[in-house]
C-alpha positions as MATLAB code, in Angstrom:
seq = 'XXXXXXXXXXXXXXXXXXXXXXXXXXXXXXXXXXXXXXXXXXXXXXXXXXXXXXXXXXXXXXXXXXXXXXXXXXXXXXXXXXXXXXXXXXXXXXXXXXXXXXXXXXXXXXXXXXXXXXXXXXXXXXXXXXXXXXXXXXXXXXXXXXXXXXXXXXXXXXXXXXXXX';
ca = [
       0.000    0.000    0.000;
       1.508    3.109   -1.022;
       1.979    5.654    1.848;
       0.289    8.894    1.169;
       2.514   12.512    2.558;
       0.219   13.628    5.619;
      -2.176   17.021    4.617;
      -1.791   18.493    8.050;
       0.300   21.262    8.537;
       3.592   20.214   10.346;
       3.936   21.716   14.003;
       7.462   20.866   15.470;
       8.970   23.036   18.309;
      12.070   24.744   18.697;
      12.969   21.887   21.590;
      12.194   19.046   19.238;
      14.401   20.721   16.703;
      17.379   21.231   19.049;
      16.808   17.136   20.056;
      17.108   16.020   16.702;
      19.618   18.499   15.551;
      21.872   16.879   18.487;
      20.897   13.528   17.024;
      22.309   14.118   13.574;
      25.607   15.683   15.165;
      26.095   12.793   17.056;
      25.388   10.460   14.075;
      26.696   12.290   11.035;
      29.929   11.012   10.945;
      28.945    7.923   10.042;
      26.291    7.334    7.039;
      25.431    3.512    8.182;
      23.800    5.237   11.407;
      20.724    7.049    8.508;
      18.472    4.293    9.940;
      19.431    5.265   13.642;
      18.897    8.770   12.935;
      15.483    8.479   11.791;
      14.337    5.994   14.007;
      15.329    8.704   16.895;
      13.478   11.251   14.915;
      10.345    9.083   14.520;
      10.767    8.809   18.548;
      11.095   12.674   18.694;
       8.322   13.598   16.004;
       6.139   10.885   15.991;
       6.446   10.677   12.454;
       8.795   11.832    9.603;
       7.231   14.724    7.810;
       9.070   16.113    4.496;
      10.257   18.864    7.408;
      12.157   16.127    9.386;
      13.210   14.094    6.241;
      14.997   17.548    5.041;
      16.569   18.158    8.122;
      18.236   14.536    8.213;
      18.987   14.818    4.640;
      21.017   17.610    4.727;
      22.520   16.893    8.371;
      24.053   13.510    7.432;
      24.763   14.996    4.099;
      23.003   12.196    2.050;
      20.393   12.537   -0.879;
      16.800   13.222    0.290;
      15.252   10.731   -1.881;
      17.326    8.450   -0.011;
      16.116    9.492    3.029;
      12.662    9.134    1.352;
      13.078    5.825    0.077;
      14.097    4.249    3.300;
      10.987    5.844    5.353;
       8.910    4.305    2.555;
      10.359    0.924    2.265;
      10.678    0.120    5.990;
       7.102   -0.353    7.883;
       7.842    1.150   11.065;
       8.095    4.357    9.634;
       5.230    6.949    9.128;
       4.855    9.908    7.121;
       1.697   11.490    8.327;
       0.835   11.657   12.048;
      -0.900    9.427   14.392;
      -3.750    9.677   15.952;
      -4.415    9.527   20.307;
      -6.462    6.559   18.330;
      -4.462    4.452   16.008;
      -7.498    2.139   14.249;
      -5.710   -0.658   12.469;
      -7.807   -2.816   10.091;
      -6.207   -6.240    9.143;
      -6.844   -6.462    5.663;
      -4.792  -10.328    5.667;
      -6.794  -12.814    3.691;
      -8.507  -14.384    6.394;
      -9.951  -10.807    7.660;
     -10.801   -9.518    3.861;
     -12.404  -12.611    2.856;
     -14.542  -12.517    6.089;
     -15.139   -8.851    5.214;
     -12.206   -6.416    6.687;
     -12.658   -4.850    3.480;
     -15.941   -3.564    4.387;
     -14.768   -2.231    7.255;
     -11.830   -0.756    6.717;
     -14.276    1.429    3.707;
     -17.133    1.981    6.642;
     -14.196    3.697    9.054;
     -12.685    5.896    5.824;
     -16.023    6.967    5.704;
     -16.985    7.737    9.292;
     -13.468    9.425   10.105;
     -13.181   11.197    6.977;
      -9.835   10.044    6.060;
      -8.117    7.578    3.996;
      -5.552    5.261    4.881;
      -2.444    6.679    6.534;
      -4.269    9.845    6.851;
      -4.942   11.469   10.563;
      -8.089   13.294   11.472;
      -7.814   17.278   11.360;
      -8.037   17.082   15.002;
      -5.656   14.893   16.000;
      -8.043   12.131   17.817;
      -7.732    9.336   14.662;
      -5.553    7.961   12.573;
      -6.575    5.082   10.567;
      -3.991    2.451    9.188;
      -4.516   -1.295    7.109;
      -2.438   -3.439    8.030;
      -1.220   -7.005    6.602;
      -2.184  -10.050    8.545;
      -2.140   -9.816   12.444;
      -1.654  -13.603   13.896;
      -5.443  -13.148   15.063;
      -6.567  -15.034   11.951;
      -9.157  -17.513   14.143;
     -11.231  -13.751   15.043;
     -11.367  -12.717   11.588;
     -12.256  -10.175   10.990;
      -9.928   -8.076   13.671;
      -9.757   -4.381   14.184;
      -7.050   -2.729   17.103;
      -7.781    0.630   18.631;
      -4.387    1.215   19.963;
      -3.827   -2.168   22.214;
      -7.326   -3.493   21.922;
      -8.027   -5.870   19.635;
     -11.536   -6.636   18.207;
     -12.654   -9.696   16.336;
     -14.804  -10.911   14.341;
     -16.066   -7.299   13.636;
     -18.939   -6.450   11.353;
     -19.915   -2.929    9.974;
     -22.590   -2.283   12.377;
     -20.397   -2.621   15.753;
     -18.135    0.427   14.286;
     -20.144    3.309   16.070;
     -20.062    1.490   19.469;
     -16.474    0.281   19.549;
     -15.631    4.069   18.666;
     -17.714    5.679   20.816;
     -15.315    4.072   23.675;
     -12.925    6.194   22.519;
     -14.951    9.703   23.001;
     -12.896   11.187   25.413;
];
């Protein structure tokens, strides 16, 4: 699934500048540490928006296309912001053919965002993900830690309204 560059404004601070700035001094000796570095900034941003990618581009003194290219390959990087609620959506055979699919369409639609994407205010971010080991509950949706099974379309509004706060 292709990642998609987040549409929400990025809002780092001066600190979390200086933090990562210190990072890439420590770390731009050495070009084998580019992994390190953004892994660090991930921990520091959250994510890795074209901002951050810049910065680490031009502080280890490598190509930002590179630095591009390694945030998109590797899963555990993100370029658009999470939400206080990650929803995940196993979209793993076992979970589409018993309808994850459906869901995973039903959510777009009720958060008003697409995959990858975060909601303008921050609350939810909604992500597919490839199979989960829960295969025997399929169809499974996680909420952070909490893990759902055998989900259907309708139990969407009440497993969300949990997360209200």
């Amino acid at each position: 699934m292709k990642k998609k560059i987040s549409s929400i404004p990025f809002s780092g601070t001066a600190e979390q500048e200086a933090e990562l700035r210190a990072v890439i001094r420590e770390n731009c000796d050495d070009k084998s540490n580019l992994m390190v570095v953004m892994q660090r900034a991930q921990d520091i941003y959250g994510y890795l928006p074209f901002e951050v990618q810049l910065m680490i581009a031009e502080g280890m003194d490598v190509p930002l296309e590179k630095v591009y290219g390694v945030a998109t390959f590797y899963a555990q990087f993100a370029l658009s912001p999470k939400g206080k609620y990650n929803v995940s959506v196993c979209l793993g055979t076992a979970c589409y053919v018993k309808g994850s699919g459906d869901i995973f369409e039903k959510l777009q639609e009720k958060l008003g965002i697409g995959p990858d994407e975060c909601t303008p205010d921050g609350k939810y971010s909604l992500t597919a993900s490839r199979c989960v080991g829960a295969c025997g509950l399929a169809p499974v949706m996680i909420v952070n830690d909490d893990v759902y099974g055998r989900m259907t379309v309708d139990q969407i509004d009440g497993i969300l309204a949990k997360y209200q706060d």
